[in-house]
Z-matrix of the N, CA and C atoms (Angstrom, degrees):
N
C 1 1.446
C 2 1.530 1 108.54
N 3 1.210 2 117.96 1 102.90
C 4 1.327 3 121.73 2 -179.69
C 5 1.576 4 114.31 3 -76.59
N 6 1.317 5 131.58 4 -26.72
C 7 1.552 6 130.73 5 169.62
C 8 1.075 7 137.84 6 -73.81
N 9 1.417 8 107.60 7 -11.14
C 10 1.619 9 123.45 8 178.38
C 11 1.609 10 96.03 9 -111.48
N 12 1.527 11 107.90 10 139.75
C 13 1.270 12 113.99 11 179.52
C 14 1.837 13 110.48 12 -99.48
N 15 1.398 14 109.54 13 167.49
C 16 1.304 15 93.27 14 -160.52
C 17 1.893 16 96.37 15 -87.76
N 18 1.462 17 107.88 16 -174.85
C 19 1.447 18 105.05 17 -175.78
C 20 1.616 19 100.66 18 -149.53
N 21 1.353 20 95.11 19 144.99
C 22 1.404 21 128.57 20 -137.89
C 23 1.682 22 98.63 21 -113.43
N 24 1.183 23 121.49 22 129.98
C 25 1.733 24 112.42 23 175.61
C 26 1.704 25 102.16 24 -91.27
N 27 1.131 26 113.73 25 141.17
C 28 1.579 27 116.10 26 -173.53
C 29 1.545 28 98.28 27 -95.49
N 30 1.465 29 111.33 28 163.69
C 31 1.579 30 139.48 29 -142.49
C 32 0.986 31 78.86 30 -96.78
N 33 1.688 32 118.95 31 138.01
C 34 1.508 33 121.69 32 161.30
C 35 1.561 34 100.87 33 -77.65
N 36 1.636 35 88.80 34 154.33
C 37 1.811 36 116.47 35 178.60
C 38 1.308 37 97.00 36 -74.55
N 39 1.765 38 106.68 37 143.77
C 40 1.402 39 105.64 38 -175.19
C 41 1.433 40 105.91 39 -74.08
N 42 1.476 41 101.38 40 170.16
C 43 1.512 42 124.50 41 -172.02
C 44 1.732 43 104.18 42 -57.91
N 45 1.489 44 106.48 43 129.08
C 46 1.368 45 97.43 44 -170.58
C 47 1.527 46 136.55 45 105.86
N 48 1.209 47 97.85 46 -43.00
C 49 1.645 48 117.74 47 179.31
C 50 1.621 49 112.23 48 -59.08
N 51 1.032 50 135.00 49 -14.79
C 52 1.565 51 116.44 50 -170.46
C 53 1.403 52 83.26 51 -168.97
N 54 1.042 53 128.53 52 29.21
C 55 1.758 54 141.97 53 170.19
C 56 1.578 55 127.49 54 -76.37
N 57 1.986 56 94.60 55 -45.36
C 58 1.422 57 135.32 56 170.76
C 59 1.510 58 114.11 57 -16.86
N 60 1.178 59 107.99 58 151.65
C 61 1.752 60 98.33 59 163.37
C 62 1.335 61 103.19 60 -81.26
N 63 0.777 62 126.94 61 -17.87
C 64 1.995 63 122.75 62 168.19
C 65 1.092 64 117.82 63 -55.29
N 66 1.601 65 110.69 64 -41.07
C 67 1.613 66 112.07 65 -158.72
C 68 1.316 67 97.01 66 -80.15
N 69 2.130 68 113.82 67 -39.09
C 70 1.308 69 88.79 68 -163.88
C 71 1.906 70 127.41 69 -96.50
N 72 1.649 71 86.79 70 9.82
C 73 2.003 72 109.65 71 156.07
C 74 1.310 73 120.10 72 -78.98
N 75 1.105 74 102.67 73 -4.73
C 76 2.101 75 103.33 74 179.66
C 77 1.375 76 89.86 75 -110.99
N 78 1.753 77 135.48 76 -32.58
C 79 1.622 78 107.17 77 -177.50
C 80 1.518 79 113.30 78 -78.82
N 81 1.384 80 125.78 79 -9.13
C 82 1.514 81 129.97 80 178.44
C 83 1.663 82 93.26 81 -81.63
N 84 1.391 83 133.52 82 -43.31
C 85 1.357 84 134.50 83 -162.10
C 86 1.898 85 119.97 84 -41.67
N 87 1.259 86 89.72 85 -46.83
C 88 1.857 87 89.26 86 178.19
C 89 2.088 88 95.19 87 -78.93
N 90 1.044 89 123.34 88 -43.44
C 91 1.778 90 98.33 89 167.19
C 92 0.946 91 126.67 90 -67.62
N 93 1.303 92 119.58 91 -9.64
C 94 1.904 93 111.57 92 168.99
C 95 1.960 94 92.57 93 -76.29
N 96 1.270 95 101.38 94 -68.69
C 97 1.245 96 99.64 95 -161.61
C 98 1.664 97 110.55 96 -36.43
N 99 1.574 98 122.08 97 -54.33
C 100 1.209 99 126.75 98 -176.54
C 101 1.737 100 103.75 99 -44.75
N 102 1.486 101 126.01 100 -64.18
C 103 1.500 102 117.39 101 170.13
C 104 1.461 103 111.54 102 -38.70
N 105 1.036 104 107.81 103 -43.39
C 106 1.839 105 101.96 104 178.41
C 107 1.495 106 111.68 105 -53.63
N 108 0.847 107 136.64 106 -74.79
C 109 1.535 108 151.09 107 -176.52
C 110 1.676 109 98.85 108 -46.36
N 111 0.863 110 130.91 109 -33.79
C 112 1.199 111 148.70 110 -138.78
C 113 1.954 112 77.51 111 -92.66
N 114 1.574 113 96.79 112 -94.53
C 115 1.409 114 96.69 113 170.23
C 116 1.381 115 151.90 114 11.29
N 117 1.903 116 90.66 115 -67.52
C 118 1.752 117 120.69 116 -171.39
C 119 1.439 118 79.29 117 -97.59
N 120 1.841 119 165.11 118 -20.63
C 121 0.795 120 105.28 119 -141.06
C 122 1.979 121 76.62 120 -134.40
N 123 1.392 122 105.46 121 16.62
C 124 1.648 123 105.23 122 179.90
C 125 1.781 124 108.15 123 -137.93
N 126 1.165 125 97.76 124 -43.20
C 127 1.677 126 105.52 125 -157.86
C 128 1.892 127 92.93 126 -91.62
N 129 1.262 128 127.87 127 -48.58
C 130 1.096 129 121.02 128 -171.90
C 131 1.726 130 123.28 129 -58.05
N 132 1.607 131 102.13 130 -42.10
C 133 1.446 132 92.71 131 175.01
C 134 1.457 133 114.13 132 -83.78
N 135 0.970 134 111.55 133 -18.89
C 136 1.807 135 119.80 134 166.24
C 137 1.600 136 109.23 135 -42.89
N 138 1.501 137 94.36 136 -57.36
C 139 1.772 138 92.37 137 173.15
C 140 1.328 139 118.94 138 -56.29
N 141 1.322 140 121.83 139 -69.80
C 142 1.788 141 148.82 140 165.10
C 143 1.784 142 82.98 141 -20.02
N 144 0.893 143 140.28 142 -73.52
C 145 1.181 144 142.92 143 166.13
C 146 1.428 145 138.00 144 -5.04
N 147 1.387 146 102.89 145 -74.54
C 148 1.384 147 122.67 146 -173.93
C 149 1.731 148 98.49 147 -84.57
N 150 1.304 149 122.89 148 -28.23
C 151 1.661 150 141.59 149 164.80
C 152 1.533 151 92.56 150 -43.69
N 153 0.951 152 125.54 151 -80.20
C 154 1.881 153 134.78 152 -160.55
C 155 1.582 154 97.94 153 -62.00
N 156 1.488 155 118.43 154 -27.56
C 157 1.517 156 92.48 155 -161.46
C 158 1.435 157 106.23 156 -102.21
N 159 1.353 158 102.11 157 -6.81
C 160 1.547 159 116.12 158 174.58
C 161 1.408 160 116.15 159 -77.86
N 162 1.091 161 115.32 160 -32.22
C 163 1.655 162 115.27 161 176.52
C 164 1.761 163 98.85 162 -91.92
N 165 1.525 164 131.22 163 -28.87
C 166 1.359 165 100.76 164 178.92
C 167 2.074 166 117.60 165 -77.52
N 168 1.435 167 96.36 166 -2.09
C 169 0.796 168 104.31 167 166.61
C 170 1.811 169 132.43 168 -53.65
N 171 1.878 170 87.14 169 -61.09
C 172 1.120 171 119.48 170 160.41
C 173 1.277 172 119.57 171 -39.05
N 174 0.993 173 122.95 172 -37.25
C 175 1.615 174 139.12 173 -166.61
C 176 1.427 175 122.38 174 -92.66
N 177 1.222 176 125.16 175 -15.85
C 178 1.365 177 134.41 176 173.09
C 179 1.263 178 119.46 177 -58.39
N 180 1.447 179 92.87 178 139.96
C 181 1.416 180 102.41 179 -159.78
C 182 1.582 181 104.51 180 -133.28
N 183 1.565 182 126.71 181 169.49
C 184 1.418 183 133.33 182 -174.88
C 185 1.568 184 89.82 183 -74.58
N 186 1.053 185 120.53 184 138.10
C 187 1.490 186 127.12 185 174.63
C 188 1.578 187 132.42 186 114.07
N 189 2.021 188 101.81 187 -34.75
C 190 1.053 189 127.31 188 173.04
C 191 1.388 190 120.50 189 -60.43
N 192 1.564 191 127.42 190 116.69
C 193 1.717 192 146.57 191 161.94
C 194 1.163 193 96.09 192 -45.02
N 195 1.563 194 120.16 193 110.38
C 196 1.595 195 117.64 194 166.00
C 197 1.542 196 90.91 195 -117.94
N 198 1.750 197 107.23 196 167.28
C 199 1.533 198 136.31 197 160.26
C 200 1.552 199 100.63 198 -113.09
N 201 1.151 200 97.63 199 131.89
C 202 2.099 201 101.18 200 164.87
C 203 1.497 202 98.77 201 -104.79
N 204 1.494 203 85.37 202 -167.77
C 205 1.775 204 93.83 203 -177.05
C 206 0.960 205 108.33 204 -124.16
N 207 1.644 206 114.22 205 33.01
C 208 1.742 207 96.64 206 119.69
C 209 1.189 208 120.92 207 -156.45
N 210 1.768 209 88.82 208 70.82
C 211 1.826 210 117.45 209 145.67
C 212 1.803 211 90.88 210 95.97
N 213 0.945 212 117.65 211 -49.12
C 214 1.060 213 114.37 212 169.81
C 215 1.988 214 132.26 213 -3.04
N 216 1.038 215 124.43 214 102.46
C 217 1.784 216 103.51 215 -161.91
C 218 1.501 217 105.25 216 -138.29
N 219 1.194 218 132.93 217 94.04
C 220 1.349 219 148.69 218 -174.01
C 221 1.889 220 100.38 219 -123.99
N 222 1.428 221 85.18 220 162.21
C 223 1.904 222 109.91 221 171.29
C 224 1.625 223 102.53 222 -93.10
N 225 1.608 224 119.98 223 134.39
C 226 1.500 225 137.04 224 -158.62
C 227 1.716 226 65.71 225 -84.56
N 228 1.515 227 93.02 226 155.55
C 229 1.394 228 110.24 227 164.32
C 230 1.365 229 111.26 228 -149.53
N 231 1.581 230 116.55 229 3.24
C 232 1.367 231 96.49 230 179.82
C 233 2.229 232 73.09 231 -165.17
N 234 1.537 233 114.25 232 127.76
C 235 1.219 234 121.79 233 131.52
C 236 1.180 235 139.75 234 -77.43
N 237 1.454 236 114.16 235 146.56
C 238 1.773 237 111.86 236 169.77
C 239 1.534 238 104.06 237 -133.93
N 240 1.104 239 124.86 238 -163.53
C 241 1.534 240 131.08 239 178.44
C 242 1.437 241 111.98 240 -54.75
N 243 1.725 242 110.26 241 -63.25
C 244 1.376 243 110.93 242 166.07
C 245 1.392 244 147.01 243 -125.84
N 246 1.457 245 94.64 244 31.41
C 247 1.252 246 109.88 245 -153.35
C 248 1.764 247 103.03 246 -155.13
N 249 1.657 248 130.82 247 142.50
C 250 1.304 249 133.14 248 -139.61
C 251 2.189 250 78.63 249 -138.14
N 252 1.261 251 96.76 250 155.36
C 253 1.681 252 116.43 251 178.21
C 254 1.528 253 77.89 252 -115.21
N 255 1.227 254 108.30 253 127.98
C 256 1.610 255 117.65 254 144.44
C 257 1.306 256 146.97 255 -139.70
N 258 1.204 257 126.69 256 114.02
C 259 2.047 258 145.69 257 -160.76
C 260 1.406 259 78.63 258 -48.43
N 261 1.187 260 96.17 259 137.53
C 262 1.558 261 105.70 260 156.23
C 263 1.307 262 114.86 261 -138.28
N 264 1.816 263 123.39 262 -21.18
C 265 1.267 264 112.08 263 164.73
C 266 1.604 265 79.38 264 -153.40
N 267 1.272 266 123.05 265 -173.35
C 268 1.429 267 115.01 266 -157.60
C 269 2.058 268 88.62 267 -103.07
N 270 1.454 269 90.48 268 141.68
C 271 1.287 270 102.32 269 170.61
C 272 2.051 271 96.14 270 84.72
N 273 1.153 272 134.24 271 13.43
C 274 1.540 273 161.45 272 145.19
C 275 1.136 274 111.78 273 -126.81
N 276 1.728 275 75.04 274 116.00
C 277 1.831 276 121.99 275 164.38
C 278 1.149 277 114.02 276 -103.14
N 279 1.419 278 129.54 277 142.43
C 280 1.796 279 113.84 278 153.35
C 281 1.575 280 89.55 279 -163.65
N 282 2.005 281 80.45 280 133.41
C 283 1.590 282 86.61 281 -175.00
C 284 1.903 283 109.54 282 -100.72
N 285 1.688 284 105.67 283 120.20
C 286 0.804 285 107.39 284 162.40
C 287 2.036 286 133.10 285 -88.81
N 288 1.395 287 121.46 286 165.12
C 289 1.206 288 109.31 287 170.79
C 290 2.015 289 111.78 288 -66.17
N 291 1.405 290 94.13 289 177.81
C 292 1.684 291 80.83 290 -168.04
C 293 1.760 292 98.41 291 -95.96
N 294 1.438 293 122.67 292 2.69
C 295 1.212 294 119.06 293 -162.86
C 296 1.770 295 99.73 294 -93.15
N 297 1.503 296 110.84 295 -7.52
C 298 1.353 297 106.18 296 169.17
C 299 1.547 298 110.10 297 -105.32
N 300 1.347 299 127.29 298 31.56
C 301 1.181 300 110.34 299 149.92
C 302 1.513 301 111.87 300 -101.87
N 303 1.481 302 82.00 301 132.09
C 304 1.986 303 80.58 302 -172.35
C 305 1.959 304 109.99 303 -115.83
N 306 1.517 305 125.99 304 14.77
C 307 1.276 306 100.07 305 157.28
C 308 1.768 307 72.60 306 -162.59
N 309 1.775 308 98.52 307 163.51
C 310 1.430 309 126.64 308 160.90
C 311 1.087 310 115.08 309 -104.85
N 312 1.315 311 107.10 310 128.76
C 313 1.708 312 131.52 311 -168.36
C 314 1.335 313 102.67 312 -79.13
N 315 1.552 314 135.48 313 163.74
C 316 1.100 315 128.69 314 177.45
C 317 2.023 316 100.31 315 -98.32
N 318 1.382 317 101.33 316 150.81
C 319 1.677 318 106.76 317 -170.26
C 320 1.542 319 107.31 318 -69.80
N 321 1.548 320 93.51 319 131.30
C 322 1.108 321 102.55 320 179.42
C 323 1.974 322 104.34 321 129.31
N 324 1.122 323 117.77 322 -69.46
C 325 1.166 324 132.07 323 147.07
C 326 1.635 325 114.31 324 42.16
N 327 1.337 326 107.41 325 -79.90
C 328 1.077 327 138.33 326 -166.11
C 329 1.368 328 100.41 327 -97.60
N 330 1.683 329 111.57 328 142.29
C 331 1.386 330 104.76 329 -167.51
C 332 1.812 331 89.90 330 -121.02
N 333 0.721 332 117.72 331 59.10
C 334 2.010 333 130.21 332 161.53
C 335 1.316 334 103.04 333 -40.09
């Protein structure tokens, strides 16, 4: 076979050479770093995240313009432990849980 070249087994590194406690803290070094980046640039705002939506959750109040998830957009008129009353046109109620409201509208919003 003239197009394929032949292949050669390479010389082991002498005894010692990349054995080191150096060598074997610099081959873990690019996977620490990769978890690092990884961290700040997936898992951290994920947290920061679920932090903000958990306390505006927390925070709802009779009066407050919510959106659910699914589309749904009425004024809370009545809280309970886990679960929100919401106007959606006058004389419509429907009580959703509070874990599907997913943003607060600014007041006014909604024309009730």
């Amino acid at each position: 076979m003239f197009l394929i070249s032949d292949a050669y087994a390479q010389a082991a590194a002498p005894a010692g050479a990349a054995a080191g406690p150096m060598g074997s803290i610099m081959s873990f070094l690019p996977l620490v770093a990769m978890f690092a980046v990884l961290y700040f640039i997936m898992v951290r705002p994920q947290i920061k995240q679920n932090k903000e939506r958990r306390s505006m959750i927390d925070a709802l109040a009779p009066g407050d313009e919510v959106a659910t998830q699914g589309g749904l957009m009425g004024r809370v008129t009545k809280v309970r432990d886990d679960q929100v009353d919401l106007l959606l046109a006058q004389n419509v109620t429907v009580h959703v849980q509070k874990h599907a409201v997913v943003q607060l509208l600014p007041k006014g919003t909604l024309s009730l």
